[in-house]
N, C-alpha and C positions, 0 to 999 in steps of 0.2 A: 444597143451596146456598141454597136459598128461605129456610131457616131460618138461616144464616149472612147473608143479606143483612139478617135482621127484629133479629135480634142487634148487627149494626155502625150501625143507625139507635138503637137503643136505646143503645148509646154513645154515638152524639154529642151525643142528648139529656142523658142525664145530666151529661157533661162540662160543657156549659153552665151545670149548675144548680152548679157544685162552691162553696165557701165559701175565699175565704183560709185559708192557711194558716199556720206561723210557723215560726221558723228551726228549726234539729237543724245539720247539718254548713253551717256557713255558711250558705246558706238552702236548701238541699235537705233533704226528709225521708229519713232513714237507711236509707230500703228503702220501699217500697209492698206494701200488704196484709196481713192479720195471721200469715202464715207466715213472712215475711222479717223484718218488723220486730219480732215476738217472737225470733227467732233472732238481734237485735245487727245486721239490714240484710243478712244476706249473702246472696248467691244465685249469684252469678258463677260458679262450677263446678257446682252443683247444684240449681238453685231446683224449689220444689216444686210450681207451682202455674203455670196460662198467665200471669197477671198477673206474675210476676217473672220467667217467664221470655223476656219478651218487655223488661221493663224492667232487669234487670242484665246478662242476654245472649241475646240472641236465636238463638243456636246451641242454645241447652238444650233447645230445643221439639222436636225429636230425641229424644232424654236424657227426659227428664220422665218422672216416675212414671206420666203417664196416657196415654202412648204402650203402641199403635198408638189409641188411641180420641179420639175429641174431648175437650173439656173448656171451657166455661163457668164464668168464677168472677167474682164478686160479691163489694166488697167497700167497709167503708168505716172513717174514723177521723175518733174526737171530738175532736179537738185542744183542748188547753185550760193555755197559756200562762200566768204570771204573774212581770210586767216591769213595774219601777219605775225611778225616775231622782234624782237630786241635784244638784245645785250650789248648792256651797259657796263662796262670795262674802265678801268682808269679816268674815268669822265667823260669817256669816249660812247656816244650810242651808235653800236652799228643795228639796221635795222631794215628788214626787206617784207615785200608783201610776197605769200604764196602765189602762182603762176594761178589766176583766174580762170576755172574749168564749168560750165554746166553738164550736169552729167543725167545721165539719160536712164531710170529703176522701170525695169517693167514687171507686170507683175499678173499670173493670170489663174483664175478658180472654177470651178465646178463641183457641184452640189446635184448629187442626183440621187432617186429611189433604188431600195434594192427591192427587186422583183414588186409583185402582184396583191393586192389587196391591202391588209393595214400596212402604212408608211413609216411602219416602227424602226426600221433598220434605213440611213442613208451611206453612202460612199462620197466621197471628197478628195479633191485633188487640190493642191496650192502649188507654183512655184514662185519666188520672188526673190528680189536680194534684199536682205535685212541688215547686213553688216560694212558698214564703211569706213575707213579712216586713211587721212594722209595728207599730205604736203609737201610742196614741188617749189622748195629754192634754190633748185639749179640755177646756176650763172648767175645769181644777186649775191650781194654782199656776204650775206651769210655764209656763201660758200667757199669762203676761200683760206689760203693756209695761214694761221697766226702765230703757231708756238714754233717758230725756226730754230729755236738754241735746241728746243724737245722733238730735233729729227721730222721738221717741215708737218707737225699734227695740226689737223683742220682747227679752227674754229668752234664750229659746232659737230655733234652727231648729231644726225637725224635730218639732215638738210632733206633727204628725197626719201617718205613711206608712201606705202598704198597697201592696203587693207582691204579687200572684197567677200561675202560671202552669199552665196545662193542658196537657197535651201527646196528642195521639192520635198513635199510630206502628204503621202499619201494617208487619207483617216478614214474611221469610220464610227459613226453612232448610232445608237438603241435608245429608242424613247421608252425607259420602263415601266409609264405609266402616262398619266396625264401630265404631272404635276411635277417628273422629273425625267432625264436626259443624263446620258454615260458618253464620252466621245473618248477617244486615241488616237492620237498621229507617232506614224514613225518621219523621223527627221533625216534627210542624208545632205551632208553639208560639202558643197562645193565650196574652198577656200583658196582664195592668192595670195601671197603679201611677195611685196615689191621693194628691199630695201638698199635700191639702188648696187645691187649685185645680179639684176636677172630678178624674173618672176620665180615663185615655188609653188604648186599647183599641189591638195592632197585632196582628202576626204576626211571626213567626221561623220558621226553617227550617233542617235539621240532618239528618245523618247518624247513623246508629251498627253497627259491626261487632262481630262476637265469633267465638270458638273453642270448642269444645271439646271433650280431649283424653283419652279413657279406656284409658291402658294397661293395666290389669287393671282387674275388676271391680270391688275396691274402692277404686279411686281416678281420681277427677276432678278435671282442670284446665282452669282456665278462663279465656280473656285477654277486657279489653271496651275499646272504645274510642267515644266517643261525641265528635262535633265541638261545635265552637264554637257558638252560636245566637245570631244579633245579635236587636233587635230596638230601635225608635225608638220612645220615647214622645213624642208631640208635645204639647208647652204646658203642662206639666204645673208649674213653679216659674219665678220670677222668681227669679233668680241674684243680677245685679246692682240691686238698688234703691238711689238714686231715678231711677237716671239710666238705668237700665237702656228697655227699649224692649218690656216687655210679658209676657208669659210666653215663655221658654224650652222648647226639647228636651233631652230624657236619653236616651242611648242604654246600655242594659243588655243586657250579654252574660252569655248563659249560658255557664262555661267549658268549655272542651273537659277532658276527663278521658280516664285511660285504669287499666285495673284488672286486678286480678290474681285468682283464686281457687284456693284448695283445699279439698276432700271428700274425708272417707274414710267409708266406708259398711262397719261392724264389726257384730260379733255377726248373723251372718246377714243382714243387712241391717237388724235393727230399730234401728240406733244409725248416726244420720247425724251427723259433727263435721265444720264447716264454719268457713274461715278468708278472710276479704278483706281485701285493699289497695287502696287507690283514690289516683289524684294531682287534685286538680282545681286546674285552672290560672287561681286569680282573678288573679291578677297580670299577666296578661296580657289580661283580657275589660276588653273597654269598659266603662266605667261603675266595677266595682268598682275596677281600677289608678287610676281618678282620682279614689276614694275611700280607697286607701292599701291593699287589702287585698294578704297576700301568699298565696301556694301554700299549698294544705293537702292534708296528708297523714289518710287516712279508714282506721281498722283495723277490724275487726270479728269475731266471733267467735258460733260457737251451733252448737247442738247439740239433735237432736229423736232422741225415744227413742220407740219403738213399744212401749208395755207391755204392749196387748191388740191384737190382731187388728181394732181399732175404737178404741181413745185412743191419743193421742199429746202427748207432755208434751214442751215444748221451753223453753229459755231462751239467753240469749244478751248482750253487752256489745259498746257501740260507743266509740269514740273521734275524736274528730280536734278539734285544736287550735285557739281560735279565732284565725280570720282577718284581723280587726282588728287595725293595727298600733296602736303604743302610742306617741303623738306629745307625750311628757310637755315640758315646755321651751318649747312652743309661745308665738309670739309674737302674742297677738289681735289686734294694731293690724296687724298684715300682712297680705299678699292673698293667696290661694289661686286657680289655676285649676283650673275644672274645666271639660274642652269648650269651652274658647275662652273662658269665664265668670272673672271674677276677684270671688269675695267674700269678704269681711273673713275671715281665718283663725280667728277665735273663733267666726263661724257655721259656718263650714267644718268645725271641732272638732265642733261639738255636734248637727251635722246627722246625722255619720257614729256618731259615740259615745252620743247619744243615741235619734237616728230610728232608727236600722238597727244595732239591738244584737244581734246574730250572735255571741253570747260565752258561750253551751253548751258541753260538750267532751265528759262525760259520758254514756252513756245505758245504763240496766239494763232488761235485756227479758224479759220471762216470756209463757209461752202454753200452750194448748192446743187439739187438733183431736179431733174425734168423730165418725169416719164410721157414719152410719145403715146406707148401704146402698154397694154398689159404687157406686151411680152419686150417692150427695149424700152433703155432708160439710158439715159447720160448722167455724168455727174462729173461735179467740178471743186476743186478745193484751193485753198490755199493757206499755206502754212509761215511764218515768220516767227526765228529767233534773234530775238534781241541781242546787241554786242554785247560781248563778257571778254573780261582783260583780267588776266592771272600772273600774280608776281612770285618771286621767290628770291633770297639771293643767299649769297655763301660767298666761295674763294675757287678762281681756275687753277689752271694745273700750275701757274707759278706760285700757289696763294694771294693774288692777290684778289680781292675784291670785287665780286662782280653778280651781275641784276638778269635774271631772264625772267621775260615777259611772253605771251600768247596773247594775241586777241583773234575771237573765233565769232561769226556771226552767218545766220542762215537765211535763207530766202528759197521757200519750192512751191511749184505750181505741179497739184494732182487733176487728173483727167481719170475718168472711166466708162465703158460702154460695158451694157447690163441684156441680156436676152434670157429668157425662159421660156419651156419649153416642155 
């Protein structure tokens, strides 16, 4: 246990140090770790590793390939985004690219027995950052003042977001039989957002349940249900200027989800095919409903093949639609609430279409792992979303005529180191 206490301080460390991250499904990353997110995110009936199986269901820590033994896993992703913007005005396109960042997700698990004899109960720790989003155009075009007769008003909202979240969730599972598994995690959410007023640093707090169900050997199912997570950013934007009365609060929910999996585990077991469905309810979470999003539906797919007794070659595809509605017709001169807030509809437009462009849909996944020994393994992944370009247009704050545009495209490199124990 001594060695399990020196391990969950060396989580929380790391957690603190994690870097922003940026959107995949809405602003969640498609999976955590280079085993799930080279497999297309999935893990829900079969994850391979304590980090996903603490993070897609925390039932699997039963299940898991590295039962009855411990397991420590290590792991991290180079994120590296590229997202640009437009508006098109009078015939005029002004248009800049987001300030180019690689940014550094680390992410670390454990999976261990409780006590002595049958391995019916295990304990699990996750922390990682799951939540990302933002966009940095300071000093380009985008930033500068346009509406001089309407008291020198910017251009656009939304030139500078940043959006982070950490999460450590401690869990635990009971295998109540052979053929089935009970897990729970509690969730504690470390949140930033940055909107060019100073950072606002809270907390949130959340639930999450899962199942899972092995009628035969070769097949795994797996239910996950994860709650809501409020959390309060305090003073972070003035809403209303000039009359407004200072900076503002945002309150951003994480939405509640709930998911589905399947696994079938063929050729002996060295060919694992894995299928996920996920709902996430932004339509309903604070913050994103008063930014217009709606429900999105998350699919996933992958598949890891054991070719040697030590490689394993896996690939895998995600999908989910983005969540941004598409508010074309829009009238600038009108007012928008948001949280008791009323701003001009045209920054209301450009905050959500421009700041917080969540308009990915795509993701193709490739990997590989290479165990040394029984007890360490490496593993490698790598992820790429295709560009996606999102339009909308209406009228600015003088009525006239005008086109906003996102285009958002991803590029990450996963790494992981795996010991048991």
């Amino acid at each position: 246990m001594k060695n399990t206490f020196r391990i969950v301080l060396i989580i929380s460390f790391v957690v603190t140090l994690s870097s922003p991250a940026f959107a995949t499904n809405g602003d969640n990353l498609i999976g955590i770790g280079p085993i799930s997110r080279s497999m297309g995110g999935v893990g829900i009936a079969a994850p391979q590793d304590a980090i996903s199986a603490v993070f897609a269901n925390p039932a699997a820590m039963c299940f898991a390939p590295y039962c009855p033994s411990s397991q420590f896993d290590f792991a991290g992703t180079l994120f590296m985004p590229k997202v640009d913007a437009k508006v098109i005005r009078g015939g005029t396109t002004i248009e800049a690219k987001s300030d180019d960042k690689v940014y550094m997700i680390p992410a670390i698990g454990i999976s261990v027995p409780l006590g002595k004899g049958p391995r019916a109960w295990r304990f699990g720790i996750a922390a990682y950052g799951v939540t990302g989003l933002g966009v940095d155009y300071r000093g380009t075009n985008l930033d500068q003042s346009m509406y001089v007769p309407y008291g020198g008003y910017p251009l656009i909202q939304g030139e500078f977001t940043q959006l982070q979240i950490m999460k450590f969730a401690p869990a635990i599972s009971f295998q109540a039989s052979d053929t089935i598994s009970l897990g729970v995690a509690a969730h504690i959410d470390y949140s930033s957002l940055d909107l060019r007023s100073g950072s606002s640093f809270n907390y949130g707090f959340g639930g999450q349940a899962g199942l899972i169900w092995k009628p035969i050997d070769m097949l795994s199912l797996g239910l996950n249900y994860v709650s809501a997570q409020n959390v309060n950013h305090k003073n972070v934007i003035d809403f209303d200027p000039p009359a407004g009365n200072g900076l503002d609060d945002l309150e951003l929910e994480a939405p509640q989800q709930a998911g589905l999996g399947l696994a079938f585990h063929l050729a002996d077991g060295r060919l694992l095919l894995e299928a996920d469905g996920k709902w996430l309810n932004w339509a309903d979470a604070k913050g994103y409903k008063d930014f217009d999003w709606k429900d999105q539906w998350v699919f996933g797919i992958g598949a890891q093949f054991e070719a040697t007794p030590n490689l394993f070659l896996r690939a895998g595809y995600n999908y989910g639609e983005n969540p941004v509605e598409d508010h074309s017709g829009f009238v600038g001169t009108g007012g928008s609430t948001v949280q008791g807030h009323v701003l001009p509809t045209y920054y209301y437009e450009t905050f959500r279409w421009i700041g917080f462009p969540a308009v990915v849909e795509s993701h193709i996944t490739v990997g590989f792992g290479y165990r040394f020994s029984e007890k360490f393994q490496m593993d490698l992944g790598f992820v790429y979303a295709p560009e996606n370009t999102v339009q909308e247009s209406g009228t600015d704050l003088t009525g006239q005529p005008v086109t906003l545009e996102s285009t958002l495209s991803e590029t990450s490199l996963d790494f992981g180191l795996t010991w048991r124990f």
